[in-house]
C-alpha positions as a Python dict, from the first residue, in 0.01 Angstrom:
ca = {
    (1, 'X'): (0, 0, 0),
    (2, 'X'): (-346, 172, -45),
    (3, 'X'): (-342, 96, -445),
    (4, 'X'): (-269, -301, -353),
    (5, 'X'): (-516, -291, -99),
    (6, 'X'): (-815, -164, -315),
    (7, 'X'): (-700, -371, -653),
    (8, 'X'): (-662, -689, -369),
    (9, 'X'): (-941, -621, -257),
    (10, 'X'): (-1118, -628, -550),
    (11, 'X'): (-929, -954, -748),
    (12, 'X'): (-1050, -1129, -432),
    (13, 'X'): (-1436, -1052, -415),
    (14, 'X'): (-1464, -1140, -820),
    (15, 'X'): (-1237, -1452, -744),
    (16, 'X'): (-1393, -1802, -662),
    (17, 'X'): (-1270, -2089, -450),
    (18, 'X'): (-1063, -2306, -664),
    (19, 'X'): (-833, -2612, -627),
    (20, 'X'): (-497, -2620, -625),
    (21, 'X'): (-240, -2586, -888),
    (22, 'X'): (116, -2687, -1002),
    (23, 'X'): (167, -2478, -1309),
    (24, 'X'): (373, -2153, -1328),
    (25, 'X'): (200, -1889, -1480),
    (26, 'X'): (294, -1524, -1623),
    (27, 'X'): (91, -1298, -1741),
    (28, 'X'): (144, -869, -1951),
    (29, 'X'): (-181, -669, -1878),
    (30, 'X'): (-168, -330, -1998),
    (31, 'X'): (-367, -50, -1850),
    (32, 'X'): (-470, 266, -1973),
    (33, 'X'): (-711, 543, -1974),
    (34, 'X'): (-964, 649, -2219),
    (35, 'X'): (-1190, 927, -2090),
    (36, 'X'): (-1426, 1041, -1866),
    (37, 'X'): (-1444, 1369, -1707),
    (38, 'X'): (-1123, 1353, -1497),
    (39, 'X'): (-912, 1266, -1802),
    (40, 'X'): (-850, 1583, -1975),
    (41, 'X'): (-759, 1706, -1588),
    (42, 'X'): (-485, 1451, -1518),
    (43, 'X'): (-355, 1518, -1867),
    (44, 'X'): (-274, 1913, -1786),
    (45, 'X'): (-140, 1781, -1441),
    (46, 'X'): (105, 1580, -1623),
    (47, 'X'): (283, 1895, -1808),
    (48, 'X'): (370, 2029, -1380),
    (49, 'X'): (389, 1675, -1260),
    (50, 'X'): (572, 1371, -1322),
    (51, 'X'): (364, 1143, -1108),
    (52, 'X'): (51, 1313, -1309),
    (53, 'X'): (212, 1236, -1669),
    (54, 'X'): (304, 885, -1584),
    (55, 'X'): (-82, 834, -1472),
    (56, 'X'): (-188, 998, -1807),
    (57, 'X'): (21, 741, -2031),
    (58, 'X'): (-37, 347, -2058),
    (59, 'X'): (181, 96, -1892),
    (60, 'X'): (247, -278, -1921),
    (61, 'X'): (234, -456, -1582),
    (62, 'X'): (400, -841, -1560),
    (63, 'X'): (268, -1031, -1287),
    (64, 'X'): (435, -1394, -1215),
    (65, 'X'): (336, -1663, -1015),
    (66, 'X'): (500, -1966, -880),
    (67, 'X'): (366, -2107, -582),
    (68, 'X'): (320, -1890, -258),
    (69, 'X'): (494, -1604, -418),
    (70, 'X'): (376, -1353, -643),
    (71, 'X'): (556, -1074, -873),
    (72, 'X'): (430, -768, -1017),
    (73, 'X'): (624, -537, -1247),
    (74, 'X'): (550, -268, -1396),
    (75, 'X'): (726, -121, -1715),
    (76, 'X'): (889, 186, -1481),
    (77, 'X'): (1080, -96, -1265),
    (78, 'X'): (893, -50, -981),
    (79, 'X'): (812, -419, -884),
    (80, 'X'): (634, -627, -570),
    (81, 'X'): (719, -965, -469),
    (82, 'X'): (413, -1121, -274),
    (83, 'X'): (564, -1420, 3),
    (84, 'X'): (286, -1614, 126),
    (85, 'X'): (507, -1844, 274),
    (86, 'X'): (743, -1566, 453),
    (87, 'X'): (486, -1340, 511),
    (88, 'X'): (576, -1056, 384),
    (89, 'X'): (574, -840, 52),
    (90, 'X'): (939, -675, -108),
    (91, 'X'): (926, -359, -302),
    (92, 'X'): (1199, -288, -558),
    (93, 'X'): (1264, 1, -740),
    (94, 'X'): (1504, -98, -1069),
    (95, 'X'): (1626, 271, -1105),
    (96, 'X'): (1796, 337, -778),
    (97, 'X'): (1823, -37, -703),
    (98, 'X'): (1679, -40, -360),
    (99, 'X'): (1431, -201, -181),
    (100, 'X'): (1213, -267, 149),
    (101, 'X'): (1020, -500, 345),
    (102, 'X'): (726, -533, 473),
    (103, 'X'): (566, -814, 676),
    (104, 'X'): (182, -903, 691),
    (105, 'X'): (193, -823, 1034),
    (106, 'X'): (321, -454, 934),
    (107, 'X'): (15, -456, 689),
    (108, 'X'): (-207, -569, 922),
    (109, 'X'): (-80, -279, 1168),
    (110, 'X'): (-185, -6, 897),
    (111, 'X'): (-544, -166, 809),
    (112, 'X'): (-598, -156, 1157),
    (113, 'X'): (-430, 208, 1204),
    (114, 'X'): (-675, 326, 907),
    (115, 'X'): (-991, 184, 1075),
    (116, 'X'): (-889, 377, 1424),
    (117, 'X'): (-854, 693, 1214),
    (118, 'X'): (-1153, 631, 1002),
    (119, 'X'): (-1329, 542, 1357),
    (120, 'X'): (-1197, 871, 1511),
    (121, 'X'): (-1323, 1103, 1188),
    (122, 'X'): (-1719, 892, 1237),
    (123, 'X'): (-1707, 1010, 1572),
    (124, 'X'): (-1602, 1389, 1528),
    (125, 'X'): (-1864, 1383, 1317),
    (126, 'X'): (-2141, 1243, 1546),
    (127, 'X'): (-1988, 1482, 1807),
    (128, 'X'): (-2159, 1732, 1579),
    (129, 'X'): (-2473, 1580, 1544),
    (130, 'X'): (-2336, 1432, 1177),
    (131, 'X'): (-2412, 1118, 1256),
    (132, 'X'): (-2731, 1028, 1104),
    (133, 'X'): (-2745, 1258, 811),
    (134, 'X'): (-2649, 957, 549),
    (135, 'X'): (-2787, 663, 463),
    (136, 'X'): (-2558, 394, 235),
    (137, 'X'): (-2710, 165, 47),
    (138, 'X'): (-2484, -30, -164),
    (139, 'X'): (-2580, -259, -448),
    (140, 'X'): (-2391, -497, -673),
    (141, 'X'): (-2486, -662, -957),
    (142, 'X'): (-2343, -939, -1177),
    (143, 'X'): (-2497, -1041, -1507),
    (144, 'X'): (-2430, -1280, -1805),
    (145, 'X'): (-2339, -1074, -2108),
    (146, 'X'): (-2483, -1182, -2498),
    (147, 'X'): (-2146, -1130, -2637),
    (148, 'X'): (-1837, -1354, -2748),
    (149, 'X'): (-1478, -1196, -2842),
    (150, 'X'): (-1183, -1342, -2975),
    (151, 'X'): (-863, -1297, -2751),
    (152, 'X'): (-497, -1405, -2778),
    (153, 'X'): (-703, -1722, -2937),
    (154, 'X'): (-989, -1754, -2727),
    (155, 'X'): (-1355, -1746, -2729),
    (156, 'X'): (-1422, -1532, -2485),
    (157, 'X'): (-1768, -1455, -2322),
    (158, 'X'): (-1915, -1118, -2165),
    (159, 'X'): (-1960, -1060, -1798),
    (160, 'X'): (-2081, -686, -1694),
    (161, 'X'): (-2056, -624, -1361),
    (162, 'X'): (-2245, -286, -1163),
    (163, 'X'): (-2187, -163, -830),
    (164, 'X'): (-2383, 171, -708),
    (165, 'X'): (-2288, 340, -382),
    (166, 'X'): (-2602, 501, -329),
    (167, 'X'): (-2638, 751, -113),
    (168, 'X'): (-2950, 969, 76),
    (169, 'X'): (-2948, 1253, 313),
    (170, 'X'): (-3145, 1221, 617),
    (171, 'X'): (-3037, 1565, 703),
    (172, 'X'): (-3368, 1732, 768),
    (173, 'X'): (-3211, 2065, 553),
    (174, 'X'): (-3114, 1839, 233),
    (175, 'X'): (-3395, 1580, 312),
    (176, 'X'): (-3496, 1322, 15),
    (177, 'X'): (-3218, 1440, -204),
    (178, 'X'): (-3006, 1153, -325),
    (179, 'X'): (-2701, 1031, -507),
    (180, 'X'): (-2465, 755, -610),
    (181, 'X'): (-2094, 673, -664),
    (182, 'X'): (-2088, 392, -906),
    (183, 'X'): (-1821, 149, -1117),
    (184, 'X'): (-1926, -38, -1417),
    (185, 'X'): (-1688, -252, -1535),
    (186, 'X'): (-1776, -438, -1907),
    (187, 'X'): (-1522, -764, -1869),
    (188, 'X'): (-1418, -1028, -2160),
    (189, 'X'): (-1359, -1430, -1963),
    (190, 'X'): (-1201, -1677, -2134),
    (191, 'X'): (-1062, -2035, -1989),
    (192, 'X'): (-662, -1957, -2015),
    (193, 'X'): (-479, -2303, -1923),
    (194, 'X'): (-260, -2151, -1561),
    (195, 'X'): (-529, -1896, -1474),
    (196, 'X'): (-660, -2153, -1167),
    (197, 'X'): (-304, -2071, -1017),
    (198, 'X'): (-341, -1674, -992),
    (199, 'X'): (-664, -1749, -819),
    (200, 'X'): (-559, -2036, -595),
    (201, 'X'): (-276, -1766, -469),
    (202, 'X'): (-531, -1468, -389),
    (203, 'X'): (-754, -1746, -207),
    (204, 'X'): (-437, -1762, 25),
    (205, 'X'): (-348, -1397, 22),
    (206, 'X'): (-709, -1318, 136),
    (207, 'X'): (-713, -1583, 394),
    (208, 'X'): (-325, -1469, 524),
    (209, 'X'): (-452, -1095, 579),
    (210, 'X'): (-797, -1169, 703),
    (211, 'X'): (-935, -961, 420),
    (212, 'X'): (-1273, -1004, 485),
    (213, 'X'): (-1523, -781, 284),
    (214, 'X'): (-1656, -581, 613),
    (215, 'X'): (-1342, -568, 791),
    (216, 'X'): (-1169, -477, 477),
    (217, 'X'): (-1372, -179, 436),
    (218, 'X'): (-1309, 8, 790),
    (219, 'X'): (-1536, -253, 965),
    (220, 'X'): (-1884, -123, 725),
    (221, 'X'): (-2146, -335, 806),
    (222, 'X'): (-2371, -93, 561),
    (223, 'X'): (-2125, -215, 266),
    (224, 'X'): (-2062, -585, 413),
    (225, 'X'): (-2401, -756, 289),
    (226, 'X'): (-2331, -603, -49),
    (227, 'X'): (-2003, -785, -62),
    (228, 'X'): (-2126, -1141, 45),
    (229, 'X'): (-2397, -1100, -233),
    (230, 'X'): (-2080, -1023, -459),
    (231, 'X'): (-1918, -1331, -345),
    (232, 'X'): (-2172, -1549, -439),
    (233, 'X'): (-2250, -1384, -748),
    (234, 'X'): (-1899, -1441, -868),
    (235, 'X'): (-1872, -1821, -740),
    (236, 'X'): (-2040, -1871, -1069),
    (237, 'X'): (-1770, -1640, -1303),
    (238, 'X'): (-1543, -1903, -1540),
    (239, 'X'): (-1214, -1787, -1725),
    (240, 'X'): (-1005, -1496, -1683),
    (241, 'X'): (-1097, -1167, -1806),
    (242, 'X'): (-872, -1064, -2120),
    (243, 'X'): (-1016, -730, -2153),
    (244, 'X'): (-1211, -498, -1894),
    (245, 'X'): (-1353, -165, -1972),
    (246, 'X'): (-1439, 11, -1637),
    (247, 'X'): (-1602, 347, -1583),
    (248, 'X'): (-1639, 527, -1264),
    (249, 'X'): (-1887, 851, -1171),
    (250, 'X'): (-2131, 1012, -963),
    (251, 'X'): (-2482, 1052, -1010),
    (252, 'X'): (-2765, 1265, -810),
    (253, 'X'): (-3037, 1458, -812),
    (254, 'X'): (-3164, 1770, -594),
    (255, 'X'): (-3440, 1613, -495),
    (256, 'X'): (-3746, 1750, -288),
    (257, 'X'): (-3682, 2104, -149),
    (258, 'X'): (-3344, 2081, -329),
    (259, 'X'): (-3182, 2461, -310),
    (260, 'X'): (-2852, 2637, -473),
    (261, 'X'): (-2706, 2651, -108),
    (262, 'X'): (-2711, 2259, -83),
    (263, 'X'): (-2353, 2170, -167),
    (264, 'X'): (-2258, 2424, 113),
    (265, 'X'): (-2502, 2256, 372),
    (266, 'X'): (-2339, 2026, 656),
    (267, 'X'): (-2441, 1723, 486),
    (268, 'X'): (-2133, 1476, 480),
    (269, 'X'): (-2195, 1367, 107),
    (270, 'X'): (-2219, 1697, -51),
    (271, 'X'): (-1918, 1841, 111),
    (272, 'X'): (-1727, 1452, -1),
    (273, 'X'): (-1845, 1507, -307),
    (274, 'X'): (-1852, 1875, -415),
    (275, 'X'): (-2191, 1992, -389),
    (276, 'X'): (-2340, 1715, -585),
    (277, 'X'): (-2655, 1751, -419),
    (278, 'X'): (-2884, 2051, -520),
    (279, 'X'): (-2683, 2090, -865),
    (280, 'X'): (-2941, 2000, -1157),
    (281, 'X'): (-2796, 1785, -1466),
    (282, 'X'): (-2657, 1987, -1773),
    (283, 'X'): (-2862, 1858, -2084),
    (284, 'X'): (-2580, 1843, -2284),
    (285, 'X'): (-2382, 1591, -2005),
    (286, 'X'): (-2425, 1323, -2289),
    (287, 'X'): (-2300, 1496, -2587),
    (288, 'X'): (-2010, 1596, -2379),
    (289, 'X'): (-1958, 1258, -2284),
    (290, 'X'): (-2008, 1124, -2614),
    (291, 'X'): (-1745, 1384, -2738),
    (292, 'X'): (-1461, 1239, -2534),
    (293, 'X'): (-1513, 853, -2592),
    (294, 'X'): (-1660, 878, -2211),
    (295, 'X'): (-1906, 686, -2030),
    (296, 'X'): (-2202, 926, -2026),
    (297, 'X'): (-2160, 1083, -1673),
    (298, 'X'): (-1808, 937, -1604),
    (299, 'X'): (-1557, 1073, -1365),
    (300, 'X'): (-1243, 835, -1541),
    (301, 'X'): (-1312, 529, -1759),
    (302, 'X'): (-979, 266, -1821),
    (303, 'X'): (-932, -8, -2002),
    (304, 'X'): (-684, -311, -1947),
    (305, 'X'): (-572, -575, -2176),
    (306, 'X'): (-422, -892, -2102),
    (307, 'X'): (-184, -902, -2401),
    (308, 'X'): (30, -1262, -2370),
    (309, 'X'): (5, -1537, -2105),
    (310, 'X'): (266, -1807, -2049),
    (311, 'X'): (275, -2123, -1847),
    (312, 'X'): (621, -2135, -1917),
    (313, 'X'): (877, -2249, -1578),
    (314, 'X'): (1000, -1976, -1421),
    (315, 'X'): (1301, -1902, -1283),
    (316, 'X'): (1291, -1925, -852),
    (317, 'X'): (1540, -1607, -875),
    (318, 'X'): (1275, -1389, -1012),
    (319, 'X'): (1102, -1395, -686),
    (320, 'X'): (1428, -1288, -513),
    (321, 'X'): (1586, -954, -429),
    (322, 'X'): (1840, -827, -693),
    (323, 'X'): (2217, -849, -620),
    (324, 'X'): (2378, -506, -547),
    (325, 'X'): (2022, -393, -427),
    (326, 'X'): (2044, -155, -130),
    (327, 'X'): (1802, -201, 117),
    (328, 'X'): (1604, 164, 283),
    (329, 'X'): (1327, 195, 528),
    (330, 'X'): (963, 164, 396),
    (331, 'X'): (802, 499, 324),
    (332, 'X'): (573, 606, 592),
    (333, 'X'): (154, 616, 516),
    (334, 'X'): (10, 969, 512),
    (335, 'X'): (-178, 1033, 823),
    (336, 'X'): (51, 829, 1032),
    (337, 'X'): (281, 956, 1322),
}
């Protein structure tokens, strides 16, 4: 649920408002990833762990549309069916032929469990006198790109899109020092005939689960301005993207008075962090970088490719559940009782 909820999340804030559509449309992205400094990491993970090793290799994703529902597949078997119109998503899993429901009231039930606990942890921390020691400042950019690419037959046109976290202590030990966690994301748009479909079905999705961007986000009404701005930036985005290169990192600096024993202070973004604070930049960062196809201060950088589209009738029994499925009890969330 967390993975939908963040990808959701995002497909809706870069989505406009669009009319509606009677096509059927299919889509193969395939994701993978190509550096940064986390890569190399999740790569010796994956000779311990399985999970780890299937995170380290590509995979194709099909996602079908017809309608109120939605399917996504991935190349492992694990699939989602989205219901708008019964409310409720179905998980499958092809290799022990199972699967369980849950309804958007269930969802709603763990958003709203998550921003209790995330309300509980804000306050244990202004118990301690936490509370002010972090200031959020979130910014979000959208810009035109010069470039033009030619995908699965289309002209398509550049969009980059920034968004910086940033981050300043207030605490009066780490005082002036500052830092950022930040996505740039380099993305390829092209007009694909069925495309207006997919976004005329997130439009609902958002509007069924009341994803709005500050209640989305744990009720932050430090990120929530950032979001509308986002919004209206991306009213003016045409096309689907066909290719997006996306790179995720942390920046900072030490900043006035800025000391060794900084990333052990209380300060709630050096301990999230590690220690970011107080820790000046290695001079060869960008060689390093440069060394492992990475953007230059990256934490993971991915890249996904749509590679076929079809507006081709599907079949209403691909939005089903499987005969000779078995169905089990959804998997409980971390954290929960």
């Amino acid at each position: 649920m967390k993975r939908t909820t963040a990808i959701g999340l995002v497909i809706i804030l870069i989505f406009s408002m669009t009319g509606a559509c009677l096509a059927d449309f299919q889509y193969v992205e395939n994701t993978k990833i190509t550096g940064g400094a986390m890569a190399g990491t999740v790569k010796m993970l994956g000779v311990f762990s399985k999970d780890a090793r299937k995170a380290s290799h590509p995979r194709n994703t099909t996602i079908s549309v017809k309608g109120g529902k939605m399917r996504r597949e991935e190349d492992d078997g694990q699939t989602e069916i989205w219901d708008l119109d019964g409310r409720k998503i179905i998980r499958l899993d092809a290799q022990k032929k199972t699967y369980y429901t849950m309804t958007f009231d269930e969802m709603r039930a763990q958003i709203e469990d998550a921003r209790k606990r995330a309300a509980e942890q804000q306050s244990k921390h202004k118990g301690k006198g936490q509370d002010s020691q972090l200031k959020m400042t979130p910014k979000i950019k959208i810009t035109q790109g010069p470039g033009t690419k030619k995908l699965l037959g289309h002209t398509a046109t550049e969009v980059k899109l920034r968004i910086d976290m940033e981050m300043e202590s207030t605490d009066p030990k780490t005082k002036g020092q500052s830092g950022a966690m930040w996505t740039s994301s380099d993305q390829w748009h092209a007009p694909v005939a069925g495309y207006d479909e997919i976004k005329r079905f997130y439009v609902r999705l958002a509007k069924e689960l009341e994803w709005l961007p500050g209640a989305a986000l744990a009720g932050n009404m430090q990120i929530a301005p950032a979001m509308v701005e986002m919004q209206k930036s991306s009213a003016k985005l045409n096309g689907m993207p066909l290719l997006t290169n996306t790179s995720v990192g942390l920046s900072g600096n030490g900043g006035p008075g800025a000391n060794s024993q900084a990333g052990e202070s209380s300060n709630p973004l050096t301990k999230g962090i590690g220690g970011l604070f107080g820790k000046k930049k290695k001079k060869d960062d960008a060689q390093q970088s440069a060394d492992d196809g990475s953007t230059s201060g990256s934490l993971m950088d991915m890249t996904v490719e749509v590679t076929s589209t079809s507006t081709t009738k599907l079949d209403a029994g691909l939005f089903g559940i499987p005969s000779g499925y078995k169905q089990v009890d959804q998997p409980k969330e971390k954290g929960r009782k």
